[in-house]
Residue, then its C-alpha position, 0 to 999 in steps of 0.5 A: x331726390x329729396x326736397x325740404x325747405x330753409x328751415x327744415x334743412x336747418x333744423x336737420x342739416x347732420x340728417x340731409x348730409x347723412x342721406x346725401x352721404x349714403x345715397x349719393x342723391x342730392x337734396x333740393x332746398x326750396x324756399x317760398x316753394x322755389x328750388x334755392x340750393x343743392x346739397x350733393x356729396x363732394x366728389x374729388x375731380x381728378x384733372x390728370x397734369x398735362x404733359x408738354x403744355x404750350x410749348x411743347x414742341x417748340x423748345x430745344x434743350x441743346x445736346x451740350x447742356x449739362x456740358x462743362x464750360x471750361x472758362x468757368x471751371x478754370x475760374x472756379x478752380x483758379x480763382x484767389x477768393x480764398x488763396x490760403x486753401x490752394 
């Protein structure tokens, strides 16, 4: 793990990320002697999407759901919004 300071860190930031991106160790960046930042390679966290959540459980999807209603169909078919195009 490598240590540096402020303007050490400025003055070569393309060289810090060069060695955090090949060794994969972190670079301590210190200022009056005191550790003040971290710079570390970013690495993608993978949260895998839950399935069911909260609800799970606790929600029923009736058998007829996607059933069709006749009234409404009815209304649809029977329905005089354009009564030229029956």
């Amino acid at each position: 793990m490598k240590i540096t300071n402020i303007s050490e860190a400025k003055a070569s930031l393309s060289y810090l990320i060069k060695i955090v991106q090949e060794t994969d160790q972190p670079v301590i960046i210190g200022k009056a002697g005191k550790p003040v930042a971290i710079l570390s390679a970013y690495k993608k966290k993978h949260f895998p999407r839950s399935l069911g959540g909260s609800w799970e459980g606790k929600v029923k999807i009736s058998d007829d759901f996607d059933a069709v209603d006749k009234e409404i169909s009815d209304g649809f078919d029977e329905s005089s919004i354009f009564p030229d195009q029956k």
